[in-house]
C-alpha positions in Angstrom: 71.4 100.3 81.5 68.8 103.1 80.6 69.2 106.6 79.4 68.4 109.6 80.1 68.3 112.4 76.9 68.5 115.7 78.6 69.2 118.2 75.6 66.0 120.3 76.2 66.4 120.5 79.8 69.9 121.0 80.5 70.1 123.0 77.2 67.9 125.6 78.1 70.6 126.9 80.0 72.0 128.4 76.7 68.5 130.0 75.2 65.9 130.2 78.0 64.3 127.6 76.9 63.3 129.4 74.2 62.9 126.8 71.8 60.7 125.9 68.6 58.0 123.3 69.0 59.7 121.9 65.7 63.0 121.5 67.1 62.1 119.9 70.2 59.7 117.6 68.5 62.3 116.4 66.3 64.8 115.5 69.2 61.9 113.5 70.7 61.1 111.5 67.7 65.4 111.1 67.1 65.4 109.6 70.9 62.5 107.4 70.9 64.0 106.1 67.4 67.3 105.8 69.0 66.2 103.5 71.7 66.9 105.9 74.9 64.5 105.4 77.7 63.5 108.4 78.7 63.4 112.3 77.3 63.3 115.4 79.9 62.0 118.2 78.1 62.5 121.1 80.9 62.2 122.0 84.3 58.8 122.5 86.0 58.3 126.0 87.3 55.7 129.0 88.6 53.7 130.1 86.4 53.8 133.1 87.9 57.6 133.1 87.6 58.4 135.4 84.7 61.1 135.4 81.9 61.5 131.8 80.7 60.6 130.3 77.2 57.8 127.7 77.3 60.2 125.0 78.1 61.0 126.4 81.2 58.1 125.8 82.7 56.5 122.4 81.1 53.1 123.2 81.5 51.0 120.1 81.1 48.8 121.1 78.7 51.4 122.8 76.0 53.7 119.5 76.9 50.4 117.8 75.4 49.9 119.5 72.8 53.1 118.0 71.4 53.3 114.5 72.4 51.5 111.7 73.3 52.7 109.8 76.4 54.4 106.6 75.6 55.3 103.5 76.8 58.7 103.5 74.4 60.2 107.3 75.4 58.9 108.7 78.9 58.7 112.4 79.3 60.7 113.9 82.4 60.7 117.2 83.7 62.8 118.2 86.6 61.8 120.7 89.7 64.9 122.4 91.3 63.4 121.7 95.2 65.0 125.3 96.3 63.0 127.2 93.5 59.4 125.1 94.2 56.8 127.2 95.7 54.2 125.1 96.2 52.1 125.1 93.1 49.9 122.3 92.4 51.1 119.0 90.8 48.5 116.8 89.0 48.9 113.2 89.7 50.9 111.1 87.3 47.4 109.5 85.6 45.4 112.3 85.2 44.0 112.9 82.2 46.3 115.2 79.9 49.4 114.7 82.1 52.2 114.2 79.5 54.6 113.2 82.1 55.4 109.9 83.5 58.4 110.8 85.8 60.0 114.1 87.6 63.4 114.0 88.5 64.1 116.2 92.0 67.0 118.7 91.7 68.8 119.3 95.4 71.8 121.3 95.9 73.3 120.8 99.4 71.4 122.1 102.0 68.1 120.8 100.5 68.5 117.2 101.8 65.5 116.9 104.0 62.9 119.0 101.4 63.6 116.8 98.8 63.5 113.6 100.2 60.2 114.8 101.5 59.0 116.3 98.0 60.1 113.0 96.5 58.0 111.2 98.8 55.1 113.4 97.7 55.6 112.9 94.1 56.1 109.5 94.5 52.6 108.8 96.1 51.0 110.7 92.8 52.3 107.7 90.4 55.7 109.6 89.7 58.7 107.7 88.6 61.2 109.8 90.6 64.5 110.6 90.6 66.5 112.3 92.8 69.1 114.5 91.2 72.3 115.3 94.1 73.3 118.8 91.9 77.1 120.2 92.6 77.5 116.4 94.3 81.3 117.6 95.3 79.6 120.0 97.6 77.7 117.6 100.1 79.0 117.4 103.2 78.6 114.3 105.8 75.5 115.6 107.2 73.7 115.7 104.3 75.3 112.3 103.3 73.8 111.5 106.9 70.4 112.4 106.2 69.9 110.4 102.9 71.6 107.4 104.8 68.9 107.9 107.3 66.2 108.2 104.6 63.5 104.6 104.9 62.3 105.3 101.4 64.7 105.1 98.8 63.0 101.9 97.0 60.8 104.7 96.1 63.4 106.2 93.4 64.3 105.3 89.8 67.7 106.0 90.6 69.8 108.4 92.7 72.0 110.7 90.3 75.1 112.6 91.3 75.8 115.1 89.0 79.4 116.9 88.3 78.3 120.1 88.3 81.0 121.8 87.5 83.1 118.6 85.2 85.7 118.6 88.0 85.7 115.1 88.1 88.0 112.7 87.0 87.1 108.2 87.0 88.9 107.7 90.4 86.3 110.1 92.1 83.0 108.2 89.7 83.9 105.3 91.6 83.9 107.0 95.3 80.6 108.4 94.7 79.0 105.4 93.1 80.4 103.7 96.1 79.3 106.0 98.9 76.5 106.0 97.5 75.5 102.5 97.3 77.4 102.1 100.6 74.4 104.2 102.5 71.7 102.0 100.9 70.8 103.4 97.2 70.6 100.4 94.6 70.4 102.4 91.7 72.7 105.4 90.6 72.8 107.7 87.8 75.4 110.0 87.1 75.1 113.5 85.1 78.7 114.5 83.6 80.1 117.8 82.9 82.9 118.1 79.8 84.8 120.9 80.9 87.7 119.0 81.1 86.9 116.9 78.1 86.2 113.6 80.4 82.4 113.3 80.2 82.7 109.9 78.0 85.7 108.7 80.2 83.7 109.4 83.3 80.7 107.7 81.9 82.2 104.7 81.2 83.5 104.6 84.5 80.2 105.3 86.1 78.7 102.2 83.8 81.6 100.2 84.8 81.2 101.0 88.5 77.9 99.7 88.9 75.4 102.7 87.4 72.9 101.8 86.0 71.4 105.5 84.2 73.3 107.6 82.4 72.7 111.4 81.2 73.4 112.6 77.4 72.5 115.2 75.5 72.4 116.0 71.5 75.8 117.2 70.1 77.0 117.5 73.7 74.7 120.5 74.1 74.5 122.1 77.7 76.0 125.7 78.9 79.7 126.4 79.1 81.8 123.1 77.9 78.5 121.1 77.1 77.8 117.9 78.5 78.1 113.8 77.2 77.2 113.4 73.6 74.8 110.8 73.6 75.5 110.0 70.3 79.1 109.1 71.4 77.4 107.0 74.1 75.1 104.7 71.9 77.7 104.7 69.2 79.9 103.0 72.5 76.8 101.4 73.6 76.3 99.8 70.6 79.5 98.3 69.6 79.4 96.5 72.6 77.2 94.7 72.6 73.4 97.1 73.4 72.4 96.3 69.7 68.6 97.9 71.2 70.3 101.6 70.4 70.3 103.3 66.5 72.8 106.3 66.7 71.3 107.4 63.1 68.5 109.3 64.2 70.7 111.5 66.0 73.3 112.3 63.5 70.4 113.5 61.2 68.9 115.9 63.7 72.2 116.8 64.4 73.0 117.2 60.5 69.9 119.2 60.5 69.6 121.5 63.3 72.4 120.9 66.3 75.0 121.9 64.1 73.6 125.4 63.9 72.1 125.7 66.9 76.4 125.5 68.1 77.0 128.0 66.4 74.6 130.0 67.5 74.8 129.2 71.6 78.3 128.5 71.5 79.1 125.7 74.2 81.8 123.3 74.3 85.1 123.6 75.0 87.0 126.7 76.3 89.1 128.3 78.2 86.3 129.7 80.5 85.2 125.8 81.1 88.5 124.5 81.5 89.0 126.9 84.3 85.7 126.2 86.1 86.1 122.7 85.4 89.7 122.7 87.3 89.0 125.0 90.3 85.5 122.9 91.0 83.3 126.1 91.2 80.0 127.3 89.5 80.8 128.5 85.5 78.8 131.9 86.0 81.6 133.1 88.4 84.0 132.3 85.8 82.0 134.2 83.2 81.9 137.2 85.3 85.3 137.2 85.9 86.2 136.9 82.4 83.6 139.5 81.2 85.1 141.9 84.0 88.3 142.0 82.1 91.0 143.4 84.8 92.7 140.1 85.8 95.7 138.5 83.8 95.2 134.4 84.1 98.3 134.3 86.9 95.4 136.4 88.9 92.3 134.1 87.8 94.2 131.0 88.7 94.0 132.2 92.6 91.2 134.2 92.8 89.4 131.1 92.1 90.0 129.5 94.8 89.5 132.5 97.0 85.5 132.5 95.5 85.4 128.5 95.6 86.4 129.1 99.6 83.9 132.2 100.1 81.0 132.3 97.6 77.9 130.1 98.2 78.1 127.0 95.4 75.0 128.0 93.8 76.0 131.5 91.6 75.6 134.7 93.9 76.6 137.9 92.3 76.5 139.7 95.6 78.7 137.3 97.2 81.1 137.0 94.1 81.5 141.3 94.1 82.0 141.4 98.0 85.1 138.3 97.4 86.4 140.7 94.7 86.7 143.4 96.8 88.4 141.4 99.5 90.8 139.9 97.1 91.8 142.4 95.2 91.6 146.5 95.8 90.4 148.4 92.7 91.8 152.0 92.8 89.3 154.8 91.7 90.8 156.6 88.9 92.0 159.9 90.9 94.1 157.1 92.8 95.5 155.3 90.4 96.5 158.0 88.7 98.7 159.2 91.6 99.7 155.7 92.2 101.1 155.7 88.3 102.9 159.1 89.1 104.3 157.4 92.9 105.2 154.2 90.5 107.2 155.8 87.9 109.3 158.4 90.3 110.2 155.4 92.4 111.6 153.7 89.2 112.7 156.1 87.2 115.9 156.1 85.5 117.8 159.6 86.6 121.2 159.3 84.8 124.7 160.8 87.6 126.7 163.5 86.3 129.3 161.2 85.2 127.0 158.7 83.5 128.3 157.1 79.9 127.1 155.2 77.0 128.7 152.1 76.1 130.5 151.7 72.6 130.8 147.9 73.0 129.8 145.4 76.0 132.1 143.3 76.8 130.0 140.7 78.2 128.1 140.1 75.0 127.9 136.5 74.1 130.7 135.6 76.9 128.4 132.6 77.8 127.0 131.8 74.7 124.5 128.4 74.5 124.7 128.2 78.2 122.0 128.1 80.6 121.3 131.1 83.2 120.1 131.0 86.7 118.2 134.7 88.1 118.4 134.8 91.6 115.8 137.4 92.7 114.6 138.2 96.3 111.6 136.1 96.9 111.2 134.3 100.4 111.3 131.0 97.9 115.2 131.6 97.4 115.6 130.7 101.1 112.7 128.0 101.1 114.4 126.0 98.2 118.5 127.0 98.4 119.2 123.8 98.4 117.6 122.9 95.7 118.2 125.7 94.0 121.8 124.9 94.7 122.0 121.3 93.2 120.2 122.5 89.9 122.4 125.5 89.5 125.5 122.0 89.7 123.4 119.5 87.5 123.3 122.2 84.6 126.4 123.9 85.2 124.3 127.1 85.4 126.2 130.6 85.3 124.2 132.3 87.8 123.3 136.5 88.4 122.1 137.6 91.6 120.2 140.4 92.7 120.6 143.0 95.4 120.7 141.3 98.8 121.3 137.5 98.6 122.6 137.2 102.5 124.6 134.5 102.2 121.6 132.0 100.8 123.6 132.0 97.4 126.8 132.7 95.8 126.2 134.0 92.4 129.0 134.5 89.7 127.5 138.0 88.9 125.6 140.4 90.8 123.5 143.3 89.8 121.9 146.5 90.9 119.5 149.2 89.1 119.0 151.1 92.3 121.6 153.2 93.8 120.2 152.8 96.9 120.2 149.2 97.3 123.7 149.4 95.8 124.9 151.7 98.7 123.1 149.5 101.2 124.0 145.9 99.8 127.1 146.0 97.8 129.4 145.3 100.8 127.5 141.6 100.7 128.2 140.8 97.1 130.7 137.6 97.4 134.0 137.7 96.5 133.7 135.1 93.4 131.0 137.3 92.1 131.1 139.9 89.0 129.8 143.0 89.6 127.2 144.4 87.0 126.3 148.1 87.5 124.4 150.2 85.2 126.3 152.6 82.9 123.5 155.3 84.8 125.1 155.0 88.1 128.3 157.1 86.6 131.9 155.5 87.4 132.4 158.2 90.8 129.9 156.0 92.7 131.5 152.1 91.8 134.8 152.9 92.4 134.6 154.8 95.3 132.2 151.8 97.0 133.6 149.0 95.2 137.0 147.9 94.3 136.8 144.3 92.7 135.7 143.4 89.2 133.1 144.5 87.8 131.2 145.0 83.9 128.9 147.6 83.3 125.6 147.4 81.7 123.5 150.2 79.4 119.7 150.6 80.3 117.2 153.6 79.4 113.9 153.9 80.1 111.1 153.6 76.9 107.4 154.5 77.6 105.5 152.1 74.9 105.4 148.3 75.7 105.8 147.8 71.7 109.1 148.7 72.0 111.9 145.9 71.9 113.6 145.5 75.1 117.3 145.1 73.3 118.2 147.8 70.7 121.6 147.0 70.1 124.1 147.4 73.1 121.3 149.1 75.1 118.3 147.4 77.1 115.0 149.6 76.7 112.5 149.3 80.2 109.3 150.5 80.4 109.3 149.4 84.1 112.6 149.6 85.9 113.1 146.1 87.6 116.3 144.4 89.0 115.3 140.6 88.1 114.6 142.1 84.6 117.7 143.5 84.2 119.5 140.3 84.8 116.9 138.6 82.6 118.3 140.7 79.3 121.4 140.7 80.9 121.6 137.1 80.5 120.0 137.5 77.1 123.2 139.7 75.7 125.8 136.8 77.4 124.7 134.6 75.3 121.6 132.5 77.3 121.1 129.4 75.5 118.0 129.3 78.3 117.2 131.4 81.0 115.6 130.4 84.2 114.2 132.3 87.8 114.2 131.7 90.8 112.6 134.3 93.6 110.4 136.3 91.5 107.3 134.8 93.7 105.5 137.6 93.0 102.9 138.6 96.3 102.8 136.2 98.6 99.7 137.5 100.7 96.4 136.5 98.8 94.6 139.7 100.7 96.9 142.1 98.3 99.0 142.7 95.7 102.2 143.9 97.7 105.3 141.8 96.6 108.3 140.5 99.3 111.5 139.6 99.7 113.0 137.1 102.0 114.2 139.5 104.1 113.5 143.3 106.0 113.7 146.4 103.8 113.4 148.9 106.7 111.3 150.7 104.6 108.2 151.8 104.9 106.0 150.0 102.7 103.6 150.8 99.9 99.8 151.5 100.6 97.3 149.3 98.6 97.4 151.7 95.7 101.3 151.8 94.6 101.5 148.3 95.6 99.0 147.0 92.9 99.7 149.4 90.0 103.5 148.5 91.0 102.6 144.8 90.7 100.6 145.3 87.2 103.7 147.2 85.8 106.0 144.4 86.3 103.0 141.6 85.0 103.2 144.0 81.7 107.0 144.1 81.8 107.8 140.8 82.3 105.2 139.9 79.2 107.0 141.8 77.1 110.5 140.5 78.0 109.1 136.8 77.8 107.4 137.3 74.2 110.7 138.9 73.2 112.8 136.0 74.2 110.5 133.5 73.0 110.6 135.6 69.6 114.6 134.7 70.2 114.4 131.6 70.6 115.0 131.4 74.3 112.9 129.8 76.9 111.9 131.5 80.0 110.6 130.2 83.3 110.3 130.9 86.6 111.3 127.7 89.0 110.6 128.8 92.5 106.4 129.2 93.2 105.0 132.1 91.9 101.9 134.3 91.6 103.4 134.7 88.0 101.9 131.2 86.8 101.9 131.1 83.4 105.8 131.3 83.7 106.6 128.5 86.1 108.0 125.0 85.4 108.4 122.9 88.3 111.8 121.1 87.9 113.0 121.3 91.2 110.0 118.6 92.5 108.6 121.0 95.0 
């Protein structure tokens, strides 16, 4: 079992390799106490590339400046095969070369120039490595072409690396198996903690048959950092590799890392979790994040969309051209008018013979029971049936909204538009309730409607601060059916309220919401159908935080874009 220290290296991703010569040489002299076999120090570039701290580029004679080569800690550096442009490479025993190995960093698509570049290094004296970066991403070809590969005696070890800490044990063992099935002896592996299962995936790597393993100080490496290797000789160590001291390490931690933390900030974080579960590169997720315009409901999609359509290696071009696919951005003379479109379509405009309620007769009539929404969403008709046996199992009383067909038969049934009211109301069922807002005036229900019914008091408010319940009265910002059954459940009584058909959009390309069936209407441009969408994220936030200030749990049960409110208990 050997180890590899890669703080300086794979750190440098947080400061540019921009450290100090006293820092760096205190790591080394921490590993080579430690017991760890080797130490990379940095990647080998141009000089002629500009920008990066010394460490960045390893020149020979600065590396020498520092260290000594010995026989007890070898000195790495790594080349990133895309980014080498021919400069010259001293053989391993020249005088003043610090370095007695060079690990070969290949993204998919570099297959054939790094075996090739390997082969090169390895007839200077190298010890070589090959290092398969974003290892998730190779495709059978490239798997091909290292199968086909005569030379691999010539490497240290093969390393896959989880370049984006997507993985979990289960896929360790398929790599480390592929890989040793196409004729590679020994494997490394290079973890990723973005989903806090670098150690666990270590392990698993060790147990599997790997026989090199990458750490770094404190976990140090950008985004969610990478594995401690002071967790790994402390494991090492109590079982049984009594070669390894963990000491060193906690006092160069004591005495720099835990600053240097604070200072680059990695480990773990939302930003990393998300990169870590969608598999993709962690500077897309930083410049989505940075952008600022998408709630987490959005993120949770438009990550896959990039993981489908931006190259795996980090292209801002490619990421600002998938934005624009996925999701339209208004100019501001748009959206204004698309606010304006928004706002007439929902406004509240009170009938002549419209009336405030003095008391509301459904308050608390189903108090400490649980309430089913039905709203319009193609997943109503997807799932009835299971809609239908949980509405049975918890003896749910149920409200519908505008046009259920004859998908559901809810035991009330409510309408905020006139319109739909005019055009649906004949289909509401005969066991149902109507609910009608105080708004519509009495002319209009009785002369369209002749069975029971409750009314309902709702005005419009224009700050999101606002409650949505001020006594008998619910207060919108944004004018919505399903949220108008939502407090309407809230004033029966809900002991827990639950959704079903508020999917949300259901076309990835937009932001234009559906129902399960035809409106005959024409439908919103791109504009109205986004700002439209954002009012009701906004609206439904408020309504949620109020009923969780209440006490009373709110999902949505049916797939939504709306994530961050859905609970699968129907097993879909």
């Amino acid at each position: 079992m050997k180890i590899i220290d890669c703080t300086i290296r794979d750190g440098g991703l947080l400061n540019n390799w921009e450290y100090s010569d006293k820092i760096v040489k205190a790591a080394y002299f921490a590993a080579e106490k430690a017991g760890v076999d080797y130490f990379e120090i940095g990647y080998k570039n141009d000089l002629n590339k500009k920008g990066l701290g010394a460490y960045g580029y390893c020149n020979d004679e600065f590396i020498s400046s520092l260290f000594k080569r010995s026989p007890n800690l070898k000195l790495l550096c790594m080349i990133d095969i895309n980014k080498y442009t021919g400069y010259e490479i001293c053989a391993c025993n020249d005088a003043g070369n610090p370095f007695s190995g060079i690990r070969v960093a290949s993204y998919p698509g570099d297959a054939e120039k790094a075996v090739a570049f390997v082969e090169k290094l390895y007839n200077l004296g190298y010890e070589v490595f090959l290092q398969l970066m974003a290892s998730s991403e190779w495709t059978d070809t490239e798997y091909k072409i290292l199968e086909n590969w005569k030379n691999k005696e010539m490497l240290q070890a093969v390393y896959f690396a989880d370049s984006f800490g997507a993985f979990m044990p289960a896929d360790i063992s398929c790599y480390i198996d592929r890989l040793k099935s196409i004729g590679f002896k020994n494997i490394g592996f290079h973890s990723h903690n973005n989903l806090q299962m670098a150690f666990a995936n270590s392990l698993q790597a060790i147990q599997s048959g790997a026989t090199h393993v990458d750490a770094t100080i404190y976990g140090m490496g950008r985004g969610s950092g990478n594995l401690p290797v002071e967790i790994i000789l402390s494991y090492l160590n109590k079982n049984g590799h009594t070669r390894y001291n963990v000491v060193p390490y906690l006092d160069i931690i004591e005495r720099y890392f835990t600053d240097f933390m604070k200072e680059y900030k990695w480990g773990y974080s939302l930003k990393s979790l998300f990169g870590g579960i969608k598999n993709i590169h962690p500077y897309y997720v930083a410049e989505v994040f940075k952008q600022g315009f998408y709630t987490v409901d959005e993120m949770w999609t438009l990550f896959d969309n990039i993981k489908e359509k931006c190259p795996v290696v980090f292209s801002k071009d490619q990421l600002d051209s998938a934005l624009k696919e996925r999701f339209y951005m208004p100019t501001t003379d748009q959206a204004k008018e698309a606010v304006l479109e928004v706002a007439r379509q929902t406004q509240i405009i009170p009938a002549e013979d419209s009336f405030s309620l003095d008391s509301l007769p459904i308050l608390n009539k189903h108090k400490n029971k649980k309430f089913l929404i039905i709203a319009n969403g193609p997943s109503i008709d997807k799932y009835s049936d299971k809609i239908k046996e949980f509405v049975n199992a918890n003896e749910a009383v149920t409200i519908g909204c505008n046009y259920l067909k004859d998908i559901l038969e809810p035991d009330y049934h409510i309408f905020v538009s006139k319109k739909r009211f005019l055009k649906y109301v004949s289909a509401v069922k005969e066991k149902s309730i109507l609910l009608t807002p105080s708004y519509f005036g009495k002319k209009i229900v009785k002369d369209n409607y002749n069975r029971q019914s409750e009314n309902i008091e709702m005005v419009s408010v224009n700050d999101l601060n606002i409650k949505p319940i001020d006594n008998l009265k619910q207060q919108h910002v944004y004018l919505n059916v399903a949220i108008a059954a939502i407090l309407t459940a809230y004033q029966m009584g809900a002991e827990e309220i639950v959704a079903v058909g508020i999917d949300g959009y259901e076309n990835e390309d937009s932001k234009e919401m559906v129902c399960f069936y035809n409106e005959d209407e024409s439908k919103d441009d791109k504009v109205v159908a986004s700002v439209r969408y954002d009012y009701l994220v906004a609206e439904l936030k408020r309504v949620s935080d109020f009923l969780s200030e209440q006490g009373v749990p709110f999902s949505i049960i049916t797939p939504t874009s709306h994530k961050k409110y859905y609970k699968n208990v129907l097993s879909i």
